[in-house]
C-alpha positions in Angstrom: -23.5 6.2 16.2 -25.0 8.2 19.4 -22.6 5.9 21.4 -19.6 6.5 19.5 -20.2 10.4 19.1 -20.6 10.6 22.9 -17.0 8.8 23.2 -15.3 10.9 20.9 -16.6 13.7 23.2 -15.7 12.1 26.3 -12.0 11.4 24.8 -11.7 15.5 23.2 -12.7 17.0 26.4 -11.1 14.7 29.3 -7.4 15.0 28.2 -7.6 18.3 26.7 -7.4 20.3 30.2 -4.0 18.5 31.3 -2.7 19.2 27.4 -3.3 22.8 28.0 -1.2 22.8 30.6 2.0 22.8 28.1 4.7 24.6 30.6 4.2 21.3 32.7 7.3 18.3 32.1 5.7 15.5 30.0 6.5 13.1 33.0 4.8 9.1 34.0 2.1 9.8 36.6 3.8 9.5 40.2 6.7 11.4 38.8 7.8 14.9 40.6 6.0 17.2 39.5 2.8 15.4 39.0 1.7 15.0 42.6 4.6 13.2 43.8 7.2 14.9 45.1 8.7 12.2 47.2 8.8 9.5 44.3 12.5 8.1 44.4 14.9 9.7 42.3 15.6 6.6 40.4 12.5 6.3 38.7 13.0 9.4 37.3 16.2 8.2 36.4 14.2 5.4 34.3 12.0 7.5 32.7 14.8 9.7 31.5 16.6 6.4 30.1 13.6 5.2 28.4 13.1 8.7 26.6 16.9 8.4 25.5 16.5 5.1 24.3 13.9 6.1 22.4 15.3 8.5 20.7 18.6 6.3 20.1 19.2 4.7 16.7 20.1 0.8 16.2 21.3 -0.7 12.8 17.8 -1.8 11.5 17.1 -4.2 8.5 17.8 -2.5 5.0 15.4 -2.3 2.6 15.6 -4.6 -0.6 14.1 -2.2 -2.9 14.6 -0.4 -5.9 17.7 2.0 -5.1 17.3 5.9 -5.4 17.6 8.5 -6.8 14.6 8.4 -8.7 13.0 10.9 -11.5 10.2 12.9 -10.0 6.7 11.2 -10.6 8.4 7.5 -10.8 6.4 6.9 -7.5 4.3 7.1 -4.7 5.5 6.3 -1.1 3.2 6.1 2.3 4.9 5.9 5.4 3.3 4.3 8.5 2.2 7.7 9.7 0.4 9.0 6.3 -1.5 5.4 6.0 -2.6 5.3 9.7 -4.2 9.0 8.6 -4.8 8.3 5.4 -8.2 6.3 5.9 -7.0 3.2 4.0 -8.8 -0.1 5.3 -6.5 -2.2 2.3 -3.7 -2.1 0.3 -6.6 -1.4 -2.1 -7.8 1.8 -0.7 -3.9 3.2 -1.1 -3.6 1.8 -4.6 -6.6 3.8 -5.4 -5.2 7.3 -4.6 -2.8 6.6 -8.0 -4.5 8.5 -10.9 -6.0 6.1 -13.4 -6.2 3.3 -11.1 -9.8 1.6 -11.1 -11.1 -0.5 -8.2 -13.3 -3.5 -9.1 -15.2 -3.1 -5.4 -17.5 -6.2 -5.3 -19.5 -5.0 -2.5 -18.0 -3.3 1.0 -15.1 -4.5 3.1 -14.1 -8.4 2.9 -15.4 -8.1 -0.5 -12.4 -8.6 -3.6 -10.7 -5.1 -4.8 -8.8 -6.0 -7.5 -7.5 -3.2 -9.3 -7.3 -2.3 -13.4 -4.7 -0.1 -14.8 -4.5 1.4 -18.2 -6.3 -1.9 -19.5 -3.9 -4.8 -18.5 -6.6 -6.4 -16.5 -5.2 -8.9 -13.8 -1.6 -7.8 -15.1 -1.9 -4.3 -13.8 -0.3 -4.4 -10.7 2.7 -6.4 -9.4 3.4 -7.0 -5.7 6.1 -7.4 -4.0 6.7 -8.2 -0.4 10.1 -6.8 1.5 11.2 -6.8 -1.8 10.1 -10.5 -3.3 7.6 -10.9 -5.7 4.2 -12.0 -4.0 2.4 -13.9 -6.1 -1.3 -15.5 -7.0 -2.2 -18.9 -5.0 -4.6 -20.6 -4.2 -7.8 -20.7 -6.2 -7.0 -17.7 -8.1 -3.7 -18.5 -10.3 -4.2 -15.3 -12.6 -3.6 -12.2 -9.9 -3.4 -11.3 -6.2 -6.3 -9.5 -4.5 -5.0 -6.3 -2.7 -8.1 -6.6 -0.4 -6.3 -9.2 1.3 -2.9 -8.5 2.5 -2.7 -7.2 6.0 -2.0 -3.5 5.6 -1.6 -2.8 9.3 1.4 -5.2 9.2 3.3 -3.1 6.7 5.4 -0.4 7.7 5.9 1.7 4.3 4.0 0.9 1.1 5.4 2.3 -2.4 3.7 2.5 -5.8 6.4 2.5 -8.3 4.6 3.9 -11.5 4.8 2.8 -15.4 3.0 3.8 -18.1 1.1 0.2 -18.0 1.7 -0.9 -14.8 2.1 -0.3 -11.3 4.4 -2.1 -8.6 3.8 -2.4 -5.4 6.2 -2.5 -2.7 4.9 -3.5 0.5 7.7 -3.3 3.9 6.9 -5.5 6.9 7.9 -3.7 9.7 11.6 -2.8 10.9 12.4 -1.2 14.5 15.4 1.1 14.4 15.1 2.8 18.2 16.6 0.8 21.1 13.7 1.7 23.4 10.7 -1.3 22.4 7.8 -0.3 20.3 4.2 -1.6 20.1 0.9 -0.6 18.5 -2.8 -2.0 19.0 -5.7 -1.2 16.8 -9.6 -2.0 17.7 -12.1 -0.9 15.8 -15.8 -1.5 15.0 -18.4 -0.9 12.4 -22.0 -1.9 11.1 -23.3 -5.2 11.0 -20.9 -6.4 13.7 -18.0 -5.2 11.7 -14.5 -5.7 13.7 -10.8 -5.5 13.3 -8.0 -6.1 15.8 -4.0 -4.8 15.1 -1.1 -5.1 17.3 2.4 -5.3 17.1 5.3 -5.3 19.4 9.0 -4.8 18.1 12.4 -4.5 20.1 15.9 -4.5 19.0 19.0 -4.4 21.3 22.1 -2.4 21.2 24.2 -6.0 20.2 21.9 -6.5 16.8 19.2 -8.9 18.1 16.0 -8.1 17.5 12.4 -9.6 17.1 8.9 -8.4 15.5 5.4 -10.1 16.1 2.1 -9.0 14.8 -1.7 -9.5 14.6 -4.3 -8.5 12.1 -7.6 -9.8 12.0 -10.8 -8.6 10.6 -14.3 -9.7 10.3 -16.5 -8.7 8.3 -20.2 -9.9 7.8 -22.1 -9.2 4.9 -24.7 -6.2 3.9 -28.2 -6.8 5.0 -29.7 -8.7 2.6 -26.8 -10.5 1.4 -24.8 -13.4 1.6 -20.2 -13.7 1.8 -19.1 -13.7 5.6 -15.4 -12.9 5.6 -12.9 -13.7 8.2 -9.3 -12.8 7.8 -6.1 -13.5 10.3 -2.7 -12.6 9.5 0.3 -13.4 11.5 3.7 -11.8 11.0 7.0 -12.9 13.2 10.1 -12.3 12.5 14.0 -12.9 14.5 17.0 -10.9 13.3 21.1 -10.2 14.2 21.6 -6.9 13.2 25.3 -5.9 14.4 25.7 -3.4 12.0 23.7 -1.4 9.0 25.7 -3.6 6.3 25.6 -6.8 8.0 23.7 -9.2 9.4 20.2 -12.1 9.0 16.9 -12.2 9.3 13.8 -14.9 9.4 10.4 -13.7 8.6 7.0 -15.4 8.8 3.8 -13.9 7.1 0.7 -15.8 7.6 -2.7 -15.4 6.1 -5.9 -17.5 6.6 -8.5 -16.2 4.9 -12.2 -17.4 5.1 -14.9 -15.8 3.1 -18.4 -17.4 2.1 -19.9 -17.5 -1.5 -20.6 -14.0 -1.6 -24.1 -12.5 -3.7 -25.9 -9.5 -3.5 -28.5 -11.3 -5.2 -29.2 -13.4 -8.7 -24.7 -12.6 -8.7 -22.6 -14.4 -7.0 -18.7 -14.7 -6.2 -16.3 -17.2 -5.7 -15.3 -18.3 -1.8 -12.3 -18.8 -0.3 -10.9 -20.6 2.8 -7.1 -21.2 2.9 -4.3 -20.3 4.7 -1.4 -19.0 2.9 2.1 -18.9 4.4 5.4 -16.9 4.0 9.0 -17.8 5.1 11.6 -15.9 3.9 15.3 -16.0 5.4 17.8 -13.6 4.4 21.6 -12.6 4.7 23.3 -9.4 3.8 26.9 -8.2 4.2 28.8 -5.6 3.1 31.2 -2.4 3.6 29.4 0.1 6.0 31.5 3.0 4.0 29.7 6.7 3.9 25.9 7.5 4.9 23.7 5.0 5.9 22.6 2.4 3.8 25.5 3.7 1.2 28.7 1.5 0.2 28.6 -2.2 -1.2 26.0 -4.7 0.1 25.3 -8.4 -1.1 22.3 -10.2 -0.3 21.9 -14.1 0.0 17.9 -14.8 -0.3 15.5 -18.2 0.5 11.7 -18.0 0.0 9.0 -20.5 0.3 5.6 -19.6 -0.4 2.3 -22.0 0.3 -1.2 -22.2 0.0 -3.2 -25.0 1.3 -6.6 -25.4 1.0 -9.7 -26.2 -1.3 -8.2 -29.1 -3.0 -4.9 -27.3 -3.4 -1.7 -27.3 -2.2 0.7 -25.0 -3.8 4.2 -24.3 -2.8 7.3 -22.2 -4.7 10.4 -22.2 -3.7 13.4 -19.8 -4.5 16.5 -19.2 -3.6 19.2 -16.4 -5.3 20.9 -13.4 -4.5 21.9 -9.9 -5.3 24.6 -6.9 -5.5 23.4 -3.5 -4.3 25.5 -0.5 -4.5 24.9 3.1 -3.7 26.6 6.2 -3.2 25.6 9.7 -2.4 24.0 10.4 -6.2 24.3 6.8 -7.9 22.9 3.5 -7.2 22.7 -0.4 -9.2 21.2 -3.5 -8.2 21.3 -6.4 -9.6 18.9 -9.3 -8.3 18.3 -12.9 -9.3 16.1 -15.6 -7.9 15.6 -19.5 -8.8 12.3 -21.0 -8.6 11.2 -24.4 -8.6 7.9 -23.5 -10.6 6.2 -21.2 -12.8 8.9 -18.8 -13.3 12.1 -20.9 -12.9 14.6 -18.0 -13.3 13.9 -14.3 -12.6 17.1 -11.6 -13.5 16.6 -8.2 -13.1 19.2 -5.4 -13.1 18.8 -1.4 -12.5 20.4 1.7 -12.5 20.0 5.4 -11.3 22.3 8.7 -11.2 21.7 12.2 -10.5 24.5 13.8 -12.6 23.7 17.3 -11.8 21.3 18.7 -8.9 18.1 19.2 -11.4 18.7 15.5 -13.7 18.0 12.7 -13.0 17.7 9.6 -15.0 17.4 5.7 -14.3 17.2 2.7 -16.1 15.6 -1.2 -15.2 15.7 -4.3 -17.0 14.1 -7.7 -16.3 14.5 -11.5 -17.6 11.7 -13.7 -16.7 12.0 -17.7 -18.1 8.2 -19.2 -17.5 7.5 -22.7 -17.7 6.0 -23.5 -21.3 8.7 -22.3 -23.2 7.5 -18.9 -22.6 9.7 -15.5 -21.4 8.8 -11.7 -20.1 11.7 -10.1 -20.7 12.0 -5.3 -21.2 13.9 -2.8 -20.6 12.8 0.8 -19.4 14.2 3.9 -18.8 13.2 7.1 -16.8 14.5 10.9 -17.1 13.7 14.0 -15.1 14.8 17.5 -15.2 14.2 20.5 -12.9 13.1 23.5 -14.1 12.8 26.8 -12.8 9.9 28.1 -10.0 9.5 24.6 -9.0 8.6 22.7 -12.1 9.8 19.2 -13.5 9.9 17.6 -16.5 9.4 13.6 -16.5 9.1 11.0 -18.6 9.3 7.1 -19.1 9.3 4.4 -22.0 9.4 0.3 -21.6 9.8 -2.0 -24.7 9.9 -6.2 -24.3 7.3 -8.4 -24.0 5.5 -10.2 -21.1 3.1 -13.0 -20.1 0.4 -11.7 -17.9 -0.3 -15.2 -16.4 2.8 -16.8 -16.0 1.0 -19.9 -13.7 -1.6 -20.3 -16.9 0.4 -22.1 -19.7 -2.5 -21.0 -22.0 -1.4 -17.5 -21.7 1.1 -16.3 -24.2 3.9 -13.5 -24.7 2.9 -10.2 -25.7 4.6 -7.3 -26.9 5.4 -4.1 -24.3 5.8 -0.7 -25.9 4.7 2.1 -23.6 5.7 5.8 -23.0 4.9 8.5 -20.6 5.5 12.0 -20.3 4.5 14.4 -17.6 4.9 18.0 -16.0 4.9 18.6 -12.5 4.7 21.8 -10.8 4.9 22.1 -7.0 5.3 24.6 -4.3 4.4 24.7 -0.8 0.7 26.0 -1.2 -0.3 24.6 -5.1 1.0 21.4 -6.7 -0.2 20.4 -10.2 0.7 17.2 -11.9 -0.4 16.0 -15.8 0.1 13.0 -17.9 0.3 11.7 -21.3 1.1 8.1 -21.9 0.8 5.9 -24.5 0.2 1.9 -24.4 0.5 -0.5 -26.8 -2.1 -3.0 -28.2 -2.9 -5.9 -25.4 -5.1 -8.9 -24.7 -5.9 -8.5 -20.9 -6.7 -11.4 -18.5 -10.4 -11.0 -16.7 -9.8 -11.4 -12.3 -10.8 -15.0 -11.3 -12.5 -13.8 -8.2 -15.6 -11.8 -10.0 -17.0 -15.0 -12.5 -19.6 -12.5 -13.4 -17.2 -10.8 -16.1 -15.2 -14.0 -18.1 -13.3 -11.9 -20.8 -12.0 -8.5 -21.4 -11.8 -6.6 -24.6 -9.0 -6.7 -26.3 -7.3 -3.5 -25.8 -5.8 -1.8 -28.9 -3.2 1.3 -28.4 -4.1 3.7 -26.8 -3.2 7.7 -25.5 -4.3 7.9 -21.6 -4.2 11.6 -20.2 -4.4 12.4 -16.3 -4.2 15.7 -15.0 -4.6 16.2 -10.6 -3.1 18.6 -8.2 -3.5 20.2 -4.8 -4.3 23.5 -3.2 -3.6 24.5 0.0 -5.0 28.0 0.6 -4.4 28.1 4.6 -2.3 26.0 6.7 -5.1 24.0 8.1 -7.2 23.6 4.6 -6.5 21.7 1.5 -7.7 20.3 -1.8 -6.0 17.7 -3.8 -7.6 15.5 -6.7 -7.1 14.2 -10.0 -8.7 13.0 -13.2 -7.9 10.3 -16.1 -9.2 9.3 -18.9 -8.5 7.7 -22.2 -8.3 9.1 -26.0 -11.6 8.8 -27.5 -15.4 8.9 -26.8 -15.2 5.1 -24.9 -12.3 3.3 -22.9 -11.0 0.2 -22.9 -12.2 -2.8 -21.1 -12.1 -2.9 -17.1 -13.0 0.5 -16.6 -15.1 3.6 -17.2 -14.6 5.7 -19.5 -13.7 8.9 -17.1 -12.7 8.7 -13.6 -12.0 11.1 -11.4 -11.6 11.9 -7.4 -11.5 15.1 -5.3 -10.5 15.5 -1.5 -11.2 18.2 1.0 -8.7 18.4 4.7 -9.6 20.1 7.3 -5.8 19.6 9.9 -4.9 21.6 12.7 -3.1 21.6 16.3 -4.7 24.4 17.7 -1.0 25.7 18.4 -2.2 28.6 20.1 -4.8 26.2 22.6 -2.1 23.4 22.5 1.2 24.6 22.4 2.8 21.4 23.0 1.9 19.9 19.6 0.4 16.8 21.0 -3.3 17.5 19.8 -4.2 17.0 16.0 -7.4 16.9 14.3 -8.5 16.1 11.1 -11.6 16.1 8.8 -11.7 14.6 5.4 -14.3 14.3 2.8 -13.6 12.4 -0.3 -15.7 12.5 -3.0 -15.4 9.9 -6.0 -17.1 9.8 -9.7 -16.9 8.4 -12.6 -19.1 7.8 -16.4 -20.6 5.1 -17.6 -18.1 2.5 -19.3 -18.2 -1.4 -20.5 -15.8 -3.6 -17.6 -16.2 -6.7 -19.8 -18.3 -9.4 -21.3 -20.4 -12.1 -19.4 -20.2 -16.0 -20.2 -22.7 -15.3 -23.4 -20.6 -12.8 -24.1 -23.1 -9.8 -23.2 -21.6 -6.5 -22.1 -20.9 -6.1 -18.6 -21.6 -1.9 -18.3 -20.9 0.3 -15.0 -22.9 3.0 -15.1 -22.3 6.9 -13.9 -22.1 7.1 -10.2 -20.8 9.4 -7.5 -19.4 8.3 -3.7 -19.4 9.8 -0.6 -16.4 9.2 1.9 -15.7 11.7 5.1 -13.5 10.5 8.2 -12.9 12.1 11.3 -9.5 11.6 13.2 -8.2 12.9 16.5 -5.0 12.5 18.2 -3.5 13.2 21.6 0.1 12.1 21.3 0.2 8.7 20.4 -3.5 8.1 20.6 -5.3 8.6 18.0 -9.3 7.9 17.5 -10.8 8.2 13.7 -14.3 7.1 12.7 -14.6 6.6 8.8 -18.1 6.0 6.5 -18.3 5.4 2.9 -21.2 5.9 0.5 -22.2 8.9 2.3 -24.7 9.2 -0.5 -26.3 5.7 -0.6 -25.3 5.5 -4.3 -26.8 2.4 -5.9 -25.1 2.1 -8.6 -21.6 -0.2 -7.9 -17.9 -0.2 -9.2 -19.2 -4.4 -9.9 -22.9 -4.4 -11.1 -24.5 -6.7 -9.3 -22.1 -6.3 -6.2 -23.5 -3.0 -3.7 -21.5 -0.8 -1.4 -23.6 -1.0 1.7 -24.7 2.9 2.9 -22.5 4.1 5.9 -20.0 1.4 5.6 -16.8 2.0 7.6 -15.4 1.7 10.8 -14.9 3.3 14.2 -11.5 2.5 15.9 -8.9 3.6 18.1 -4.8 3.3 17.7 -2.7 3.1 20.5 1.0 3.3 20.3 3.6 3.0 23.1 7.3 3.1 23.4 8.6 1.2 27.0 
């Protein structure tokens, strides 16, 4: 800690003299005007080049998504920016900011971080990679944990929100400037903590283009306890872009993951060592009528997904296609996608309009054939009106039925009847958002990765309420938090009974020190609670209770253009009790890093 306080002091005051200097030309050292006045002219014909190019566009790889417009409240999108500042370490840590979403943290980083939503168990969240599902291999055949996708590979993450479920959308990274990009990441922590990022991307004005990545992390267990965890993901990907409507890419995402029978004690975890592998290859062509990304486009689509490890070898393969269309106010997709196993045939179909400037309204459908005679098959619909002074009106309803296990022929179809409705008021300084939805009786599936809790309670129907906001009384200070529970004195399985989080910001530039804009700074303090609350039921089929506890998490992050240094911890408080019992979040867990991002 001394040493890294005295580099953040070292990097704060060192560049901060020649960023004061503002009236200066932001010009490469040797450059005239920066001690070199006889520094031939064509290398600052170069550097003029390289700023053009980076500022000039390229048709870029379109996003297979759900198509806009959406209702207000239907979701929750991060850009590459907001999660480099946001603090996240995992997919997990951005899945956590939703309201009602419960983390099952089984100890600190490299530990499993599966997450429960509105009692579905392992069916609460669905993810989806570059717009195809990504689903459980491996070991664990019931659900995918968060904690181990490589978030510094992803370039946008979005939560798309339902009463009983969340999807995630996770986007590899897409280059749309003709001047190369690249980013590195090293960062440290206790115990011998470590993680190491980078990336390089370059497209050219003819449509070729390329992408390679790294992210690996290591993370040794607490003092005390046992579960080393090693995890290296590749990413590579080769693409002809000519134009916004056209064109093919190949993408490879690589994970191999190594982490140790982890215990804190008398509890223990399951391991895992495997590498599981992503190729997709993909085609799209179409009219590039209007706006960008508007007009007709069709996409032709080829996955295969592998794990191989641990006495299993697991591949699916798919194959299908899809019709996108979108105009200035409307937009439908349809996609559909063969499968050699599990989930032979997967159909889904939506729709969206904005009919006037304050409605909204959208509508999705899906068509799932399992093996074992089984289908998921519901239809929703979302609506959303503007009102007056900044306020909206939301709401959203599904109705079908689903298997939450499709890979476990033991589980069944259930029936899907949920509704939402919300309010949502938001200005520039105060934003306040509430909830009531209603969910529909279900039998959840307990996460394969925590042994300690074998079943979860059957959840009966039940009225969930969430209220949060933000308050922003100064330009450099704000609030934001939010709090959920369910109807009734207890909550169901996989949770506590109240949750709730509240964050302090402290951002500024300094304009009136920095006038260029290139120094930020900002201090966070997150502080997390929650009641007491039965998760599930052991082996004997005892309770498995989380009692009331109450985290700590500040981060500190400074940036001078596009280097940035932040230093997190979590469980500021040493709070004993845990999110797992059994499983602790070691005190002063974290990291200390430094991102690095270039454009030549």
């Amino acid at each position: 800690m001394r040493a890294s306080t005295l580099a953040l002091t070292v990097l704060l005051a060192l560049p901060a003299q020649a960023i004061a200097q503002d009236t200066l030309p932001v010009l490469p050292p040797g450059m005239p005007g920066v001690g070199a006045p006889d520094q031939p002219q064509d290398s600052v014909e170069e550097w003029r080049q390289l700023q053009e190019d980076a500022r000039t566009p390229v048709a870029s790889i379109p996003r297979l998504d759900v198509p806009g417009p959406l209702p207000s409240g239907s979701r929750m999108v991060f850009t590459r920016d907001s999660i480099d500042w946001s603090g996240a370490l995992t997919v997990s840590d951005l899945v956590a900011q939703v309201p009602g979403a419960w983390l099952w943290r089984a100890g600190g980083v490299g530990r499993p971080e599966p997450v429960a939503y509105a009692g579905r168990g392992s069916a609460s969240v669905e993810y989806l990679v570059d717009g195809l599902p990504y689903l459980a291999l491996g070991p664990d055949s019931v659900s995918t944990d968060p904690a181990t996708l490589p978030l510094e590979l992803f370039s946008r993450v979005e939560v798309e929100r339902w009463p009983g479920q969340l999807r995630v959308h996770l986007f590899t990274r897409s280059h749309d400037r003709l001047a190369a990009k690249s980013n590195i990441l090293l960062s440290a922590g206790p115990s011998s903590y470590k993680q190491y990022g980078a990336a390089l991307e370059r497209r050219s004005r003819g449509g070729l283009g390329f992408g390679a990545g790294l992210d690996y992390r290591e993370a040794p267990p607490p003092s005390g306890s046992t579960g080393q965890y090693k995890g290296t993901h590749l990413w590579g990907q080769v693409s002809y872009v000519p134009a916004p409507n056209s064109g093919v890419v190949l993408q490879y995402l690589s994970s191999s993951l190594d982490r140790d029978l982890f215990s804190d004690g008398a509890i223990t975890g399951e391991r895992i060592e495997g590498r599981r592998g992503e190729v997709m290859l993909r085609g799209f062509f179409g009219n590039a009528a209007g706006a960008a990304g508007q007009g007709v486009r069709f996409d032709l689509l080829a996955q295969r997904s592998g794990f191989d490890s641990m006495g299993v070898d697991q591949s699916i393969w798919r194959a299908g296609g899809g019709l996108t269309w979108r105009s200035a106010r409307t937009s439908a997709r349809v996609l559909g996608l063969w499968a050699n196993r599990w989930t032979p045939l997967d159909l889904q179909a939506g729709a969206s309009i904005a009919p006037a400037p304050l409605v909204t309204l959208s509508v999705d459908g899906r068509y799932q054939a399992h093996d074992g005679e089984r289908s998921s098959r519901w239809i929703g619909g979302r609506a959303g009106i503007g009102l007056p002074g900044g306020a909206s009106v939301f709401g959203s309803a599904r109705l079908g039925q689903a298997v939450a296990a499709p890979a476990v022929l033991a589980s069944p179809e259930q029936d899907v009847s949920e509704a939402e409705v919300g309010l949502l008021w938001d200005r520039d300084w105060i934003g306040v958002e509430g909830r009531i939805s209603r969910t529909g009786a279900f039998v959840p599936l307990a996460y394969q990765e925590i042994p300690l809790v074998t079943t979860l309670a059957d959840v009966p129907a039940t009225t969930w309420v969430s209220v949060g906001g933000r308050l922003k009384p100064l330009d450099w200070i704000s609030f934001r938090g939010w709090y959920s529970q369910p109807s009734g004195s207890s909550a169901p399985g996989g949770a506590p009974a109240r949750h709730w989080t509240l964050t302090g910001t402290i951002r500024t530039k300094f304009l009136r020190t920095f006038r260029s804009g290139a120094f930020d700074l900002k201090l966070e303090a997150d502080y997390e609670g929650w009641r007491a609350g039965v998760l599930g039921f052991d082996a004997l089929g005892g309770p498995v209770t989380v009692n009331e506890a109450h985290y700590l998490r500040t981060r500190v992050q400074v940036a001078i253009e596009s280097f940035s240094i932040f230093w997190e911890s979590r469980n500021v408080l040493d709070e004993t009790e845990n999110p797992v019992p059994g499983f602790r979040i070691p005190q002063y867990s974290g990291a200390f890093g430094v991102r690095w991002g270039f454009t030549n």
